[in-house]
C-alpha positions in Angstrom: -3.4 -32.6 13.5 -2.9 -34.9 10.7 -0.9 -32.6 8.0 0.5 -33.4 4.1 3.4 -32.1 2.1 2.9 -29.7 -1.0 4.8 -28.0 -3.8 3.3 -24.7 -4.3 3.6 -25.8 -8.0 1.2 -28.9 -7.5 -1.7 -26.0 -7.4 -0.7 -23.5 -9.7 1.9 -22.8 -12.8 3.4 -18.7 -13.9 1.2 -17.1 -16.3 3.5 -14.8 -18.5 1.0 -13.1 -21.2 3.3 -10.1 -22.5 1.3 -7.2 -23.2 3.7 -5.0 -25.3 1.6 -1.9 -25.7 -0.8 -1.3 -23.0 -2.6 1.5 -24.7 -3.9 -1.2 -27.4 -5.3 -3.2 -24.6 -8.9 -4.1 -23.7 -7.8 -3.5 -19.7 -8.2 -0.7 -18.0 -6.7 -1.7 -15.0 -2.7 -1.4 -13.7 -1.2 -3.3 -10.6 1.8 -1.8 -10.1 4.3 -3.2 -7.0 3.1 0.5 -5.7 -0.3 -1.0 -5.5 0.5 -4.3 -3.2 -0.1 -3.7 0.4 2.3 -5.9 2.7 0.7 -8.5 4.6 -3.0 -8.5 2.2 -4.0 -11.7 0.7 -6.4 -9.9 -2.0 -5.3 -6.9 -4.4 -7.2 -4.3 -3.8 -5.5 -0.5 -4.9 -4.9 -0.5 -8.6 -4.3 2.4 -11.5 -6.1 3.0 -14.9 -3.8 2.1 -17.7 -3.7 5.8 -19.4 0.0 6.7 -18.5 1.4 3.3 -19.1 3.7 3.3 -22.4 6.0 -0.4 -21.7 5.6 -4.0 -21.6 3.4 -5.6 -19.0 1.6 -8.5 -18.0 -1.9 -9.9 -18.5 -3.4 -11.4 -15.4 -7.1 -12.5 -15.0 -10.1 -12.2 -12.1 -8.8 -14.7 -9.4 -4.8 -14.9 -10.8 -1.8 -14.6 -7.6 0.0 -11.8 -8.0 3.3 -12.2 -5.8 6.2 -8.7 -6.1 9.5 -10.8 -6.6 11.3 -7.5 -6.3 12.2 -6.5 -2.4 10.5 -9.6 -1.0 11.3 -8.3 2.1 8.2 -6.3 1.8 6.0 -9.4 1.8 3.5 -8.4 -1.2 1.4 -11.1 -2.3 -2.2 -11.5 -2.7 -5.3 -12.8 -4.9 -6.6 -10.4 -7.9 -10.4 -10.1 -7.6 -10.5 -8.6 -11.7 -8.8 -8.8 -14.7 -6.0 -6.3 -15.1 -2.0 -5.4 -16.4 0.6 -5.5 -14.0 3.9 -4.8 -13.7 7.0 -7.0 -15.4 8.4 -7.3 -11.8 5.0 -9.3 -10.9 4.9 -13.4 -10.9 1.3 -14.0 -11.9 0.0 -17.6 -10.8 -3.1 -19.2 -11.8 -4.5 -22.3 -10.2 -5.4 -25.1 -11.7 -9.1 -25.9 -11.8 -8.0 -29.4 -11.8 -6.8 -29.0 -8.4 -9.0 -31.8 -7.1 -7.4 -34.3 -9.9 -3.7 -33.1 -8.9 -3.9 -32.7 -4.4 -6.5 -34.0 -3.4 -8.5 -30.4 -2.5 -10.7 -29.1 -4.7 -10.2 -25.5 -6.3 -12.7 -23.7 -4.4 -11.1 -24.3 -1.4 -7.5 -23.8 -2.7 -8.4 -20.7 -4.0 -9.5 -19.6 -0.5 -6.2 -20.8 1.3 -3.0 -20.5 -1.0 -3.2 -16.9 -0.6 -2.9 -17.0 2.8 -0.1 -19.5 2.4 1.7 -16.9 0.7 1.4 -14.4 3.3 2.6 -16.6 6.0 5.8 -15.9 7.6 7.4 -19.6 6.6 6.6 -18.3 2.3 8.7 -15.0 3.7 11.3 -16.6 5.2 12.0 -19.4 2.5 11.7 -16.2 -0.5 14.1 -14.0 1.6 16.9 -16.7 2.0 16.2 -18.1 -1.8 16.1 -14.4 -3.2 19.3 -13.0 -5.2 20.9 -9.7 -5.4 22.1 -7.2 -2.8 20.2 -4.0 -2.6 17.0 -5.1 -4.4 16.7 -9.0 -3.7 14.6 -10.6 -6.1 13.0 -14.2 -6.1 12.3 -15.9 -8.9 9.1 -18.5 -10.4 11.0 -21.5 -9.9 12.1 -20.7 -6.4 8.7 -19.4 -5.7 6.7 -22.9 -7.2 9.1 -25.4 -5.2 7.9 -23.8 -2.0 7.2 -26.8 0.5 4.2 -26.5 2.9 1.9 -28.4 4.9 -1.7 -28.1 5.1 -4.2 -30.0 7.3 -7.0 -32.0 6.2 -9.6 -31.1 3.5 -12.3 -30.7 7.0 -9.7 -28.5 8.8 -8.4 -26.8 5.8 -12.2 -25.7 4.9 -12.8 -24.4 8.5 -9.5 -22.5 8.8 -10.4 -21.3 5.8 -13.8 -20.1 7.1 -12.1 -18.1 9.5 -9.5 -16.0 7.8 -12.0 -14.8 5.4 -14.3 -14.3 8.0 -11.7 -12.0 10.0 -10.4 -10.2 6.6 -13.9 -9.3 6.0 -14.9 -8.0 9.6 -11.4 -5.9 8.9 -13.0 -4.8 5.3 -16.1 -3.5 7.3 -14.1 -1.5 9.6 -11.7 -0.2 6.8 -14.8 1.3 5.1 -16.4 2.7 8.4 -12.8 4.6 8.2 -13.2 5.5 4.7 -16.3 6.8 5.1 -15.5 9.2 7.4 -13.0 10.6 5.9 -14.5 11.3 3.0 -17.4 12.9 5.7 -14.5 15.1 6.4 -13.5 15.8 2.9 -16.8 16.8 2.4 -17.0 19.5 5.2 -13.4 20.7 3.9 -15.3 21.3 0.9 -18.2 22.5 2.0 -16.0 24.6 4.4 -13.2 26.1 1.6 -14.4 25.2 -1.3 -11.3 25.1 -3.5 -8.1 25.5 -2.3 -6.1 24.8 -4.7 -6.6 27.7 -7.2 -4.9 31.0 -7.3 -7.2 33.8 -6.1 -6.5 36.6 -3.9 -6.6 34.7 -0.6 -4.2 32.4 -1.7 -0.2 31.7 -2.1 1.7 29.9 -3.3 3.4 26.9 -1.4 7.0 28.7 -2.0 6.0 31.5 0.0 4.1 29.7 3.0 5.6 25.8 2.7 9.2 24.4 3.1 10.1 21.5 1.4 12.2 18.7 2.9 14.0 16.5 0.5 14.4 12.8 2.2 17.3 11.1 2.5 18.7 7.1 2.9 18.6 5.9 6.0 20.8 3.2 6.6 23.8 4.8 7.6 21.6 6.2 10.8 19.2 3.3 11.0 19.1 2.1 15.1 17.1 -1.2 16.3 15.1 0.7 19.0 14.2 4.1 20.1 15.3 7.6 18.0 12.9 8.3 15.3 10.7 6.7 12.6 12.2 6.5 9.1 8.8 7.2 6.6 8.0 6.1 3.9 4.6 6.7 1.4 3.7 3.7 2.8 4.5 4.2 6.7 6.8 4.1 9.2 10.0 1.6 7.5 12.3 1.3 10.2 14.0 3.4 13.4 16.9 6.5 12.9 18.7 8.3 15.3 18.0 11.7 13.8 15.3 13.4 11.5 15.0 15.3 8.9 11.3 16.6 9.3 9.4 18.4 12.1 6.5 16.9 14.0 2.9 17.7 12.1 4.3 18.2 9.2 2.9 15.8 5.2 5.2 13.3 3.6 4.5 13.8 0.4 5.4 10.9 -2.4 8.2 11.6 -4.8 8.6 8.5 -6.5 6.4 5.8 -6.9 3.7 6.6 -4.7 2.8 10.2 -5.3 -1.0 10.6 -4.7 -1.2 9.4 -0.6 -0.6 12.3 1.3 0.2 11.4 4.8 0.1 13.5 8.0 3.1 12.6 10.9 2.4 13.9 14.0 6.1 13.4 15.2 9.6 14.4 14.0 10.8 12.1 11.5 13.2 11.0 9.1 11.6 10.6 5.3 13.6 8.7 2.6 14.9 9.2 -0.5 11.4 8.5 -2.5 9.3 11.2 -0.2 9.6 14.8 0.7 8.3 16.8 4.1 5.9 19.6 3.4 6.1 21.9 6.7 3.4 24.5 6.3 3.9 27.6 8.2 2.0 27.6 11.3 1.6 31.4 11.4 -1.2 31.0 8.5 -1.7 27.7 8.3 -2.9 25.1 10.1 -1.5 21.9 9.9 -4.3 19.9 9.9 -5.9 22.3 7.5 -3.2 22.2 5.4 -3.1 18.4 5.6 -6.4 18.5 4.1 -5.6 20.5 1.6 -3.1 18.0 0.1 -5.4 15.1 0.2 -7.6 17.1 -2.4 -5.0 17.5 -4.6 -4.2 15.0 -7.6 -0.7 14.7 -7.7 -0.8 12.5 -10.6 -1.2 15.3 -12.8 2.5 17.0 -11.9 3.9 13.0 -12.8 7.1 13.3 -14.7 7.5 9.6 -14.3 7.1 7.1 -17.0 7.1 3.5 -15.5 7.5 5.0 -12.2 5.1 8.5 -10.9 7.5 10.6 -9.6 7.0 14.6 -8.7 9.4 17.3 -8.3 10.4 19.8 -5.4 9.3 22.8 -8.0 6.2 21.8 -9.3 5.1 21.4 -5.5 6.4 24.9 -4.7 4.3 26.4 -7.4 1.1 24.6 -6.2 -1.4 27.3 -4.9 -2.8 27.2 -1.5 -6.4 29.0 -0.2 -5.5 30.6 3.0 -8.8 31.0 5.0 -8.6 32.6 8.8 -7.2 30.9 11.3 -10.0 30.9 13.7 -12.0 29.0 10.4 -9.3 26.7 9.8 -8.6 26.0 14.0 -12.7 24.8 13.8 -11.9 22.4 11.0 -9.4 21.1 12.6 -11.6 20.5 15.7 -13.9 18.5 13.6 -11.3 16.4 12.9 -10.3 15.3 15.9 -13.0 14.2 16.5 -13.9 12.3 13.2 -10.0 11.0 14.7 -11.1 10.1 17.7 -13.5 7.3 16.0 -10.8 6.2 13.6 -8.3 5.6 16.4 -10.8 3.2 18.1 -11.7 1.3 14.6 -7.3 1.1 14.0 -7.6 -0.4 17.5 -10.1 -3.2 16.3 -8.2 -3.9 13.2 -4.9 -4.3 15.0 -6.8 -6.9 16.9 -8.0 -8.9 13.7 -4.6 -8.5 12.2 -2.8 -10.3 14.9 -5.6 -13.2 15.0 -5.4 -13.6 11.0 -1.5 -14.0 11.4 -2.1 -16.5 14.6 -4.3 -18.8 12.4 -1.8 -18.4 9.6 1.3 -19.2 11.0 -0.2 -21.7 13.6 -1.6 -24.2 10.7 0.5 -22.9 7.6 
């Protein structure tokens, strides 16, 4: 396979359009490094722009957003709108004289550079050229004198037929899950109605819910076995102790505060998330579960920049407590509507791995 050498600078240059107050803006739309999902070549979870009260930066409909901040999280991927995002986001923007410059026209670059920067040579290269200690950051320059190869025009357009191909058989699945669950929010709801008011069937979390606050997890980190260290965003690493019981919610604390996640296992949560452990004598922890994904967190934010929530405000949340033999047949239902998800996680495991072969065989 015949391959040439390029700069990721010969296809695009940094955009830095400062945006001083947000709230005088014509965008509605906020990518926040809370918003990148590791691994993703497109953007695709985003915040309005009502809380925002700093300087950010403009991007436009098809602009590369890359995180420079802990770039060992691997966050990079195309913007399908026009938006704000945070200072602590490089925003690239190709040159539609791409053809004039390389040699391969902008439609197609378009279609592979942000698979170029999710490959795990970009990763390596902006791990060892990142500064700092705790928080390594890379900067434009390093990221624009990236070096790669890419095959010819033909193979470039057929590779690039194929991971956009595979990302949007993964798409398809990702909405068959979504729409299930929200088949399940809607028999919650149909079920309970709403559980998050006081009434005279319901407590408050204080007096049926402990609270676990996380804690770092390097000093305890192991390579294998012990437990999984969670984060808002899933499992970060291994520990060899916990700090939560098995089925109980992580629940955000800072940054991301409105993804509710259930862990089925005993766990150790860090610093930015707390454990909710319902007690199982009136509530079911699936029920419960539930419960918190009906609830907008955002609105207990204390955060400016950054959502964050507090241990008391969650503690004074009310919670509906229906019998247990109503909230055990929920929880049946679920299982089942689990059952299906399991089997579609299954399938986009599977395209995962064959986008990252094609990537890091011909990137």
């Amino acid at each position: 396979m015949d391959k040439k050498t390029y700069k990721l600078k010969d296809f695009a240059a940094p955009i830095a359009v400062a945006v001083t107050d947000p709230q005088k803006s014509c965008h509605n739309i906020f990518v926040g490094l809370e918003h990148y999902d590791s691994g993703e070549p497109v953007i695709s979870r985003f915040s309005d722009t009502s809380l925002l009260n700093s300087s950010c930066k403009e991007f436009q409909k098809n602009d590369i957003l890359i995180a420079r901040r802990n770039v060992y999280l691997r966050r990079a991927g195309i913007a399908p709108f026009d938006g704000l995002t945070s200072g602590d986001s490089i925003v690239l923007r190709l040159f539609k004289d791409c053809e004039e410059r390389t040699g391969i026209s902008y439609d197609v670059a378009i279609k592979i550079i942000p698979f170029v920067l999710n490959s795990n040579s970009f990763w390596l290269y902006a791990n060892r050229h990142a500064d700092g200690m705790n928080s390594k950051r890379i900067s434009k320059e390093k990221v624009l004198d990236y070096e790669f190869d890419l095959p010819s025009l033909a193979e470039q357009k057929v590779l690039a037929e194929k991971l956009w191909a595979a990302y949007e058989v993964k798409q398809s699945y990702l909405k068959m899950i979504a729409a299930t669950e929200e088949m399940v929010k809607s028999q919650f709801i149909e079920m309970f109605g709403d559980t998050h008011m006081k009434s005279e069937s319901s407590r408050q979390w204080k007096e049926v819910v402990e609270i676990i606050n996380g804690k770092d997890y390097k000093s305890i980190q192991v390579e294998d076995g012990g437990y999984p260290v969670y984060g808002t965003g899933g499992e970060m690493a291994r520990a060899s102790d916990y700090l939560s019981p098995a089925n109980s919610i992580l629940l955000g604390r800072k940054g991301t505060i409105d993804k509710p996640l259930l862990v089925k296992e005993k766990y150790w949560n860090v610093d930015t998330a707390f454990g909710a452990v319902p007690d199982e004598t009136v509530l079911n922890y699936i029920y419960f579960y539930w419960h918190c994904k009906t609830i907008d967190f955002n609105v207990l934010n204390k955060g400016t920049t950054l959502p964050s929530t507090t241990k008391v405000d969650l503690l004074n949340l009310w919670v509906k407590i229906p019998g247990m033999e109503e909230q055990n047949r929920f929880a049946s239902i679920v299982e089942q509507a689990d059952k299906s998800i399991s089997e579609l996680r299954k399938s986009i495991d599977a395209i995962d791995k064959v986008i990252k072969s094609l990537i890091n065989e011909n990137l």
